[in-house]
C-alpha angles and dihedrals in degrees: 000000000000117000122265091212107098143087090027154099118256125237150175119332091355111303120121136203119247128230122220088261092066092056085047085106136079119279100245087060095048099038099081086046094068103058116118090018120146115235121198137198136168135188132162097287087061140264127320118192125197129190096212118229120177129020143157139215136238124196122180157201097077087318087103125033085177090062131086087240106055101105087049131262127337142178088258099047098034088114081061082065090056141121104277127272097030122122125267114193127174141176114235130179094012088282123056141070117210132184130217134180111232109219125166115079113278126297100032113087115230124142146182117223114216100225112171137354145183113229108233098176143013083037094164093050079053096041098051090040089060108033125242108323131137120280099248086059103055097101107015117136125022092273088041091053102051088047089059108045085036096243102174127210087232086066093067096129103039130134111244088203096063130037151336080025123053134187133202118176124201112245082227104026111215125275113282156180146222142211146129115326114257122253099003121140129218121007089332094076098046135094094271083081115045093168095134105110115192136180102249106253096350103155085215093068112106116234117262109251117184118226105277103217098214106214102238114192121205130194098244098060095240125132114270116246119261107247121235118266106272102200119105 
């Protein structure tokens, strides 16, 4: 695995800040990077700081049937086109926010979904925001995460290197894994695409949970459509 550390500032214990340089690759490439990373994000109830612990990547242009972009851009995905290290949130079944981090140059869609973290600073903001859960499941899972740390739907479109978001990487990020992407439908969720990268034995990191085809019947007899992938 390539090192984390370059084209940064450096920072506390280690960890640097990286320039928009350092997100100008695809996010299969950077995913795994980002492992152990702190995110920060801040509003006007306080910070909220997450070690992120699991993520997956998102390429485009019919790379990835499982991304939001594979068809090509839309009004909807066109942070996803970007300049690099910017934020890419979307609303998905009628009820949840979720954050990516958009990597590639510009012009060519790629993302990293942010999928579980540990909150490492501002716990009772989390905490009140989510009810009362274990800590461990503040900000597990990628609806869960942006709950917790606030991200709002109304920040697609920020930049994750300036405030109110914040990013430090690890110089060695932690020892990981990878397998399928959770909850994506058709080829995209297969093994063909092990582009899931999670923290080894981290108690953050969601369940893996495999696409469920519901069976759909029509009146005509006909076969039901296959929906569009639904990942982003």
């Amino acid at each position: 695995m390539p090192s984390a550390a370059a084209s940064s500032d450096v920072v506390d214990a280690g960890r640097f800040a990286p320039d928009r340089d350092f997100f100008a690759r695809p996010a299969t490439e950077i995913a795994p990077l980002l492992l152990g990373a702190r995110l920060t994000h801040e509003s006007d109830a306080g910070k909220v700081v997450l070690r992120l612990t699991e993520v997956e990547a998102y390429l485009g242009d019919e790379a990835d049937p499982g991304s939001h972009a594979f068809r090509g851009r839309t009004r909807r995905n066109g942070v996803m086109y970007g300049p690099p290290g910017f934020v890419y949130v979307y609303f998905t079944y009628g009820m949840h926010v979720c954050a990516n981090i958009v990597c590639s140059p510009e012009g060519s869609a790629s993302a990293v979904l942010l999928r579980a973290a540990e909150v490492v600073e501002g716990e009772p903001l989390a905490q009140a925001r989510r009810g009362t859960v274990p800590p461990r499941d503040l900000a597990r899972g990628p609806a869960r995460l942006t709950v917790a740390a606030g991200i709002r739907l109304d920040e697609n479109g920020s930049d994750a290197l300036a405030p109110p978001f914040g990013l430090e990487l690890e110089p060695h990020p932690p020892a990981s894994l990878a397998g399928p992407r959770v909850g994506v439908s058709g080829d995209g969720g297969g093994e063909a695409y092990p582009w899931r990268f999670w923290v080894a034995g981290d108690p953050s990191v969601s369940v893996y949970r495999a696409a469920q085809r519901r069976p759909v019947t029509r009146r005509d007899g006909r076969a039901p459509r296959t929906p569009p992938p639904s990942r982003g």
